[in-house]
Every structure is written in structure tokens, then in C-alpha cells.
RODO-2510 file (C-alpha; in nm, 4 decimals, decimal comma):
residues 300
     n   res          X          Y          Z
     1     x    -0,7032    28,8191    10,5465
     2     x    -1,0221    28,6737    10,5921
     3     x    -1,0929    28,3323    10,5005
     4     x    -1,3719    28,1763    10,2692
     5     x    -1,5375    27,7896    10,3324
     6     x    -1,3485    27,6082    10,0385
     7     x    -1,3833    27,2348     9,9553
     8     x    -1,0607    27,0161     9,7885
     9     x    -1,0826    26,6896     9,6490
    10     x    -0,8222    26,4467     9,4624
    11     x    -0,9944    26,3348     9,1285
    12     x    -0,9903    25,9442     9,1174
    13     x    -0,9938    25,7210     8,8533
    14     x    -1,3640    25,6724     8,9332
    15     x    -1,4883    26,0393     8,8678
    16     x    -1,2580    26,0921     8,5845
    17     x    -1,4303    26,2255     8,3249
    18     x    -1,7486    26,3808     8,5185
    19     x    -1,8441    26,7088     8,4177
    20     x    -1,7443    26,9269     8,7596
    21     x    -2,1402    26,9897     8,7846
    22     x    -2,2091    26,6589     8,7710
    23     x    -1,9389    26,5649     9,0128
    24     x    -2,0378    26,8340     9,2558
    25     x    -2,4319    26,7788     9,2485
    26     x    -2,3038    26,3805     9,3860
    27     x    -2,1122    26,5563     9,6492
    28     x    -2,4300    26,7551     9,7588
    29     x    -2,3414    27,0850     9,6120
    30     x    -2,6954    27,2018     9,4813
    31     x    -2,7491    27,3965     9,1410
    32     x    -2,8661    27,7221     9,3853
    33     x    -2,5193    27,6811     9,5228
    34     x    -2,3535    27,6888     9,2139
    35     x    -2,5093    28,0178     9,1050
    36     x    -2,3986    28,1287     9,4431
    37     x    -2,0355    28,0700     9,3757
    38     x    -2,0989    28,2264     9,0161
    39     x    -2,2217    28,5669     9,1069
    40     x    -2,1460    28,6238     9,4658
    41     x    -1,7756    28,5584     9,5142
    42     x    -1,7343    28,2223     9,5011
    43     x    -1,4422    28,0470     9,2763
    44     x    -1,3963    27,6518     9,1124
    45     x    -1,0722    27,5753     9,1011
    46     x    -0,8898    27,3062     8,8761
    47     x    -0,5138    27,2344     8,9952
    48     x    -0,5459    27,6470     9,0896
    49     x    -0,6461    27,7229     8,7369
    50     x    -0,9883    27,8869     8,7568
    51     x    -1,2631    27,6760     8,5707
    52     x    -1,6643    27,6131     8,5009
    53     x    -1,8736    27,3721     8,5854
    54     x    -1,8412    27,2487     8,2338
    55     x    -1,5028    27,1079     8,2498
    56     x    -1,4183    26,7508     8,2635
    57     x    -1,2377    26,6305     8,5466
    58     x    -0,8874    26,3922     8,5437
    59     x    -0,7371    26,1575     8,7358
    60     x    -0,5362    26,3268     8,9483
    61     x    -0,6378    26,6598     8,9504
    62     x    -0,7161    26,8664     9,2281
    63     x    -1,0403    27,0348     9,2547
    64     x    -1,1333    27,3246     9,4223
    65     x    -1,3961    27,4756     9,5580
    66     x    -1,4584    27,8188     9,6867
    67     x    -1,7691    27,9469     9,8586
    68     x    -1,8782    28,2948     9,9056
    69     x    -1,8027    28,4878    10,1673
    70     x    -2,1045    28,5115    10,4216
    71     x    -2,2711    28,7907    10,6062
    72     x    -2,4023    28,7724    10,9573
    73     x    -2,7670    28,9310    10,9728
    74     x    -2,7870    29,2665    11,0429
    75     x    -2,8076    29,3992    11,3736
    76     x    -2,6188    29,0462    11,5503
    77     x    -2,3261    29,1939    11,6561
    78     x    -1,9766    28,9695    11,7687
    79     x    -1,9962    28,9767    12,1857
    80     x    -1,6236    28,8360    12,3869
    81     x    -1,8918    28,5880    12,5235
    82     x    -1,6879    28,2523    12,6991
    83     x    -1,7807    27,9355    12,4804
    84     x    -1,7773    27,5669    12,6473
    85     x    -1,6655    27,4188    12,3166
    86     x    -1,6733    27,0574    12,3090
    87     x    -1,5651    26,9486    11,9417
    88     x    -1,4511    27,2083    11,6528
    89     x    -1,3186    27,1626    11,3126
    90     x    -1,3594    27,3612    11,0439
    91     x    -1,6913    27,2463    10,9329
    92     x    -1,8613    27,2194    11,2930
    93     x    -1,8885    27,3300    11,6060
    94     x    -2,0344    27,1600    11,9069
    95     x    -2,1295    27,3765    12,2190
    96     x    -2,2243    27,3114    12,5794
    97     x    -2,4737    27,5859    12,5802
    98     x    -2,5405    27,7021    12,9933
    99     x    -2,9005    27,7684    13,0884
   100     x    -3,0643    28,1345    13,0422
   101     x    -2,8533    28,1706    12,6950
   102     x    -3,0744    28,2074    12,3903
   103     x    -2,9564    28,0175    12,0998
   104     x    -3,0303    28,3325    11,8885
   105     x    -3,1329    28,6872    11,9323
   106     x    -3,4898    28,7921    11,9567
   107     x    -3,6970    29,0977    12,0782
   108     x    -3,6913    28,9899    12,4320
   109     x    -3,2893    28,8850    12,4473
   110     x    -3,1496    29,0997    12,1509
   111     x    -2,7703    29,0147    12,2818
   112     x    -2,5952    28,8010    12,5077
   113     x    -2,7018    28,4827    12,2803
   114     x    -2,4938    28,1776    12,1772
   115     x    -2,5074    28,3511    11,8174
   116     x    -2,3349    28,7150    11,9578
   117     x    -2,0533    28,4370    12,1259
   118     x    -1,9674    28,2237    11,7953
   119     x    -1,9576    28,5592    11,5661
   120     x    -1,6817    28,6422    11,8017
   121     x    -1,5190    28,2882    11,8192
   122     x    -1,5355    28,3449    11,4267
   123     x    -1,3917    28,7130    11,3923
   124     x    -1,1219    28,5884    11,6074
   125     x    -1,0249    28,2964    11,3557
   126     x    -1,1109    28,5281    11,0596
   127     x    -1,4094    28,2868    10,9598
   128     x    -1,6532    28,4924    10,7216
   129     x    -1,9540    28,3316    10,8328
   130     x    -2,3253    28,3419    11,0115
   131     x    -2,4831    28,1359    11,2568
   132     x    -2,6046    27,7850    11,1141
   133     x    -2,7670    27,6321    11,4425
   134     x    -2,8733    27,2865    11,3466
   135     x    -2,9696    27,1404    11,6929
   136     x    -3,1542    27,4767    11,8179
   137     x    -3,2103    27,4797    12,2225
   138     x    -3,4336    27,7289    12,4407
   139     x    -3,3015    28,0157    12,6441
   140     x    -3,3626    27,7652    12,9427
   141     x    -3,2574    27,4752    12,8413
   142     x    -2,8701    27,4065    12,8784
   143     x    -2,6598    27,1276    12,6605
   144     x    -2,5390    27,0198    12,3437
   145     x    -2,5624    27,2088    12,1058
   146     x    -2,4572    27,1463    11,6816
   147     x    -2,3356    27,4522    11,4735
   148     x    -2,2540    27,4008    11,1169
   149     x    -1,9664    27,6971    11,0022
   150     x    -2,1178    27,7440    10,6867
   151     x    -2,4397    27,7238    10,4507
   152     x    -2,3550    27,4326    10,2355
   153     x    -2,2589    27,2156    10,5684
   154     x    -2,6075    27,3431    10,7477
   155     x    -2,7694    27,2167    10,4116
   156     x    -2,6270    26,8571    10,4175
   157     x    -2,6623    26,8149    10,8115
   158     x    -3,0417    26,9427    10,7862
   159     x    -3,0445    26,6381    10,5047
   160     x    -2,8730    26,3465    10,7096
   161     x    -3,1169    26,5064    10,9881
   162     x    -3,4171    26,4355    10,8138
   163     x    -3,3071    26,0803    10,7388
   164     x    -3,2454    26,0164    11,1388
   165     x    -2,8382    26,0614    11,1544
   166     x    -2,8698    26,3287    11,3976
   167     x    -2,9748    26,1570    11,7451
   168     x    -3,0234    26,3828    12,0843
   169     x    -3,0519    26,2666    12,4064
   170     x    -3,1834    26,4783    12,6987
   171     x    -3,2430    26,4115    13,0821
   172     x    -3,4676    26,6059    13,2602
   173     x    -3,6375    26,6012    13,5843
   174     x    -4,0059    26,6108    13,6030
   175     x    -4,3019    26,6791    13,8581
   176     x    -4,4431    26,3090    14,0260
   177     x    -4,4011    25,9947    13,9896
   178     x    -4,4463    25,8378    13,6096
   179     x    -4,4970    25,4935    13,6468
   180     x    -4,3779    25,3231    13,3354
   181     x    -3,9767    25,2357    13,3751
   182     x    -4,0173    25,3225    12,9877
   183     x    -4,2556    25,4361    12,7044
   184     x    -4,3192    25,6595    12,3849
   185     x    -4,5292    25,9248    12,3591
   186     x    -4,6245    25,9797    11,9813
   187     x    -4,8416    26,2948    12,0028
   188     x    -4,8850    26,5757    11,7772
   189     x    -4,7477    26,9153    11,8155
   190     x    -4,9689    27,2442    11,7054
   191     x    -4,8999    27,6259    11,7830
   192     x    -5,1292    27,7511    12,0273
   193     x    -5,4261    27,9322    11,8776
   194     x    -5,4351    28,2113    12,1275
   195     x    -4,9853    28,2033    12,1660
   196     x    -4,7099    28,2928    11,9437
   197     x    -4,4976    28,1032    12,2038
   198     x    -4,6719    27,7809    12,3579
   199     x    -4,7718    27,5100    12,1720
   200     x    -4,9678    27,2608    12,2293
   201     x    -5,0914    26,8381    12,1488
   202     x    -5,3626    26,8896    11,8887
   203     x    -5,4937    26,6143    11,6331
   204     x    -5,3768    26,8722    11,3387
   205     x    -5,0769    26,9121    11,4398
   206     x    -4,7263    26,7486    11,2786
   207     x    -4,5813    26,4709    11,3850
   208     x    -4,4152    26,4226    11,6948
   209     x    -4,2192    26,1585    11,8529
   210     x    -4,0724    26,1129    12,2252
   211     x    -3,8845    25,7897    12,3933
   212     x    -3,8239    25,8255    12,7766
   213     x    -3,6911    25,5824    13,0099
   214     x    -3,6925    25,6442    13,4195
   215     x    -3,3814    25,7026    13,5268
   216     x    -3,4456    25,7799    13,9015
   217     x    -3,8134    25,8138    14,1247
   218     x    -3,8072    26,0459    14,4029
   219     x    -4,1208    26,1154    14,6271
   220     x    -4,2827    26,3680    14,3833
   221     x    -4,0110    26,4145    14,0968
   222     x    -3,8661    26,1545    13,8655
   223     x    -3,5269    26,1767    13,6676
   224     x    -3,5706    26,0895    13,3032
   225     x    -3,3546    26,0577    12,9832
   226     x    -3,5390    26,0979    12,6131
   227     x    -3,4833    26,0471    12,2841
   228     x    -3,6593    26,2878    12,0595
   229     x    -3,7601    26,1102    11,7015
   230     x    -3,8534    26,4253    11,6161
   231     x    -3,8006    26,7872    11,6641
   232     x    -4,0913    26,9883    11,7006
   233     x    -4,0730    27,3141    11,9264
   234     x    -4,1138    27,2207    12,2913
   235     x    -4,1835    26,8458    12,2318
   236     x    -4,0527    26,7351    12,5053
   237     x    -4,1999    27,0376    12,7266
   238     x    -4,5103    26,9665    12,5797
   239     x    -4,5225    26,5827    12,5934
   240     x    -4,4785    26,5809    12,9592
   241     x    -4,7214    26,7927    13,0222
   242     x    -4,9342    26,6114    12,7953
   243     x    -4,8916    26,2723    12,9990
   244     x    -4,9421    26,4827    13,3228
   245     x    -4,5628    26,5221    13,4635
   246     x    -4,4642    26,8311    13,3248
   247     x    -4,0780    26,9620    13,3691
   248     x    -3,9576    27,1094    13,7234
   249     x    -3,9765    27,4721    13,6750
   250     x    -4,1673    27,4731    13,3760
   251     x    -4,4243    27,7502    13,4038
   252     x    -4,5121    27,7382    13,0544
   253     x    -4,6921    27,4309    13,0777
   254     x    -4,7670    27,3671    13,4891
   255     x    -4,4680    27,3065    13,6090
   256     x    -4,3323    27,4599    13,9430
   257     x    -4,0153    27,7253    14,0068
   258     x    -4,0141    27,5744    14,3290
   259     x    -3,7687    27,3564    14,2942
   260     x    -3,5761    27,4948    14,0263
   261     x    -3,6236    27,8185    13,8557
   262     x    -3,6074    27,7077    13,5184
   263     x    -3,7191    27,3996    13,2953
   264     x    -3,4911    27,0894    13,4580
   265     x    -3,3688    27,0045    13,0699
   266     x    -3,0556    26,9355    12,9755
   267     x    -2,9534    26,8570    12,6128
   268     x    -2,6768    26,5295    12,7519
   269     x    -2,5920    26,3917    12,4324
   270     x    -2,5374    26,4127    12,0491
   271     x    -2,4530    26,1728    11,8263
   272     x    -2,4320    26,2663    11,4196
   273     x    -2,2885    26,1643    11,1515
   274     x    -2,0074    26,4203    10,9658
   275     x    -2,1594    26,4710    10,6466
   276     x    -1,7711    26,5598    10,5321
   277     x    -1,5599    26,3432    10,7390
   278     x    -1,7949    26,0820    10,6718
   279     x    -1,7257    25,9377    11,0461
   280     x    -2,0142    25,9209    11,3415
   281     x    -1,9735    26,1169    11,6178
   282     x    -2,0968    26,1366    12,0090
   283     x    -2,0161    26,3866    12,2293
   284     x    -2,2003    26,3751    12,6354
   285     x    -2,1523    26,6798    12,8744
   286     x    -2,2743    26,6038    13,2826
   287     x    -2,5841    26,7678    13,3761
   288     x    -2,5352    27,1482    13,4971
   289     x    -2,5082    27,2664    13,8501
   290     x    -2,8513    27,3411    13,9007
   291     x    -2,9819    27,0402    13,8008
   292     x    -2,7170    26,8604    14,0158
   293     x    -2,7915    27,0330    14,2960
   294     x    -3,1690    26,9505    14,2775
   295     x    -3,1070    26,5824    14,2073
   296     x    -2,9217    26,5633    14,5000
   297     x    -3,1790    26,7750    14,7567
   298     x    -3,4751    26,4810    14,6066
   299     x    -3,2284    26,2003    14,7283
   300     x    -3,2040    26,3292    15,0795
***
């Protein structure tokens, strides 16, 4: 039987009383949400008696939540990819993603994604769900990456994201020598005129907000780690270019496959807080071979 996202809570003395709507719009539940689990096979639940929003809650009762069941998009098809799966529950799923995996399909890599993977990872545990990427990485770039199991989570991650509870931390390893043990490079990001792909610093762009610090200098390469503020497409791509040093193997924007043959960026660690289990949590994975393997060639 396949399963639905449900939520349970314990009425306490404090919300005793609330109308259920009012009690679920505090817990983030939106009124779109509601009419969701109205008319498309969702359920509210009162000590397993169904009831409406309009009902008054006691101390003591148990309330219960069912979502409706969701649909995966058409055309992205379950695929017995292996997952590195760092942290799972069943609200979340962290994922060390490995370089040349896109995040989702496209017209240039219609299968063999990180989606196809977790649509199998969720037939298997009967999970009627789609893809809710909430920390989204490029085909080449390899890390960390945050998956919520179901709308409603995606929805209140995307929030505490926002408001700065989701942190990333990357280390990559760029062309020359920067010079500054540590900076910010507050720049902002526009689409290309003349590419749906690259983008590019422009004065009307939005907001965008990088912290590095110099983790290593080698004769033409250093080793950085950055903290995005922000999460524009490509910042970090783009903001090293901008500053002249951009990423080994980026082609995109100047970099050389020289050395590498793909961007040297590697999503090392997430920090966020659980919206549900109302806890923080960090997870680090080590850099990837490749990246090893180049770090180690610049020492020698």
C-alpha cells in the first residue's frame, strides 16, 4: 500500500480550543494547502474520526493530518541509480551528489539525474512523492545536496531559507593566486543577454552575496572554501570569474580543463535547521576523488 505524507500532533492545554485552521495556519500549513487536502485526497483527522477545519481542538486529542498523494512530472521516470545518502528521515533527505549528475532532468541529460535515483529510492519505500530539491547543484558540481520528501516540507524549508537557516559551504579550487587570506564579493547576478545558460555580474541584476577564505596557495591555483549568502545561479562560478580567478575547469567562464575536466566545486557542507524536528543540523562529506587528486598533483 502506498503511503501518504501525514502530520500528528498531541493537542496541549495551550492550543485547546483553536479552531484546527487556525491551529494549522501556526504550524505553517497554508490555506492553498488546505484546499489541497479538501479536494485532492487529503484527510484531517481528530482521534481517527474524520473532521473540518472548523472543529475545535481538546486537550488531549490527537490530530491528524493527511496530505495528498503526489505525482512525479511526467516523463521522469524511477532509474536503480546508487544514492550516497548521508541523513534520511521521513521528511528529508540529504545526498552526496558525485560530479557529472544533474540534479534534475533537462533536454540535454533527460535521465540518469539525482531526480530518476530518489523516485526509485521512493518507489522502493512506497513514498508517493516528487522531487523537492531545495539546495539545487549543477551537473558538475558534486556535494551536499537537501531534498525535502514532500510539498508542504519544500514550502517551510524554502521559508527558513529565505530567513538564512539554510547555510552551504563549498571548497573549490581556482586558477592563480588570490591574494586576500579572506574577503566578500557582493556583486550582482544577471542572465546573459545573448545565453539561456551563463550569467553574468551586471548592475541590474539581484542580489548576490559570496564569503571566501584561502584555504591553500599553490603556484598558479589556490584552494578556497565559501559561504554563499545567497543563491543565485552560478554565483560562485561567476564571482570568481568576476574577481579574475575563475574555477579549474570552468570553461563557462575562462577557466581551464587542463587540470581538471570539470568545475573544481564541491558542495562540503550543510547546515539547516529541521523545520519539523525543530533541531539544527550539519552534515560535511570530503572532497571527491578528482578534486583530491588535483590538490595533491599542485602540492608536489
Amino acid at each position: 500500500m502506498l503511503s501518504q505524507f501525514t502530520l500528528t500532533w498531541i493537542v496541549t492545554k495551550q492550543d485547546e480550543g483553536k479552531l484546527i485552521r487556525e491551529f494549522l495556519k501556526e504550524n505553517g500549513i497554508s490555506k492553498t494547502a488546505l484546499i489541497d487536502i479538501k479536494f485532492h485526497g487529503g484527510a484531517i483527522y481528530v482521534n481517527d474520526q474524520p473532521v473540518t477545519v472548523r472543529h475545535r481542538l481538546g486537550e488531549g486529542e490527537t490530530l491528524r493530518v493527511v496530505f495528498p498523494p503526489e505525482l512525479p512530472s511526467e516523463g521522469m521516470a524511477p532509474e536503480a541509480i546508487p544514492l550516497d545518502i548521508v541523513y534520511e528521515d521521513e521528511h528529508v533527505i540529504v545526498v552526496n551528489k558525485p560530479p557529472f549528475m544533474a540534479t534534475i532532468p533537462s533536454r540535454e541529460h533527460p535521465g540518469g539525474t539525482l531526480a530518476n535515483a530518489l523516485l526509485y529510492h521512493y518507489e522502493k519505500q512506497q513514498l508517493t512523492s516528487t522531487i523537492h530539491v531545495v539546495t539545487r547543484l549543477d551537473r558538475d558540481t558534486s556535494g551536499l545536496v537537501l531534498i525535502a520528501k514532500h510539498r508542504h516540507i519544500h514550502h517551510l524549508l524554502s521559508t527558513l531559507q529565505k530567513q538564512g537557516k539554510v547555510a552551504r559551504r563549498y571548497e573549490a579550487i581556482c586558477h592563480g593566486r588570490v591574494s586576500k587570506d579572506e574577503g566578500t564579493i557582493d556583486a550582482p547576478i544577471a542572465r546573459k543577454s545573448d545565453s539561456i545558460i551563463a550569467r553574468e555580474v551586471r548592475e541590474d541584476g539581484q542580489r548576490a552575496v559570496t564569503h571566501f577564505r584561502v584555504l591553500q596557495r599553490f603556484r598558479d591555483y589556490t584552494h578556497l572554501s565559501l559561504q554563499l549568502e545567497t543563491g543565485r545561479t552560478h554565483q560562485i562560478r561567476v564571482h570568481l570569474a568576476h574577481i579574475g580567478h575563475p574555477l579549474a575547469g570552468d570553461e563557462l567562464y575562462g577557466g581551464s580543463r587542463n587540470a581538471i575536466d570539470r568545475q573544481a566545486l564541491h558542495s562540503k557542507e550543510l547546515s539547516f535547521f529541521h523545520p519539523l524536528k525543530k533541531q539544527q543540523y550539519t552534515f560535511s562529506c570530503p572532497l571527491p576523488d578528482d578534486m583530491q587528486r588535483l590538490i595533491e598533483r599542485l602540492r608536489s
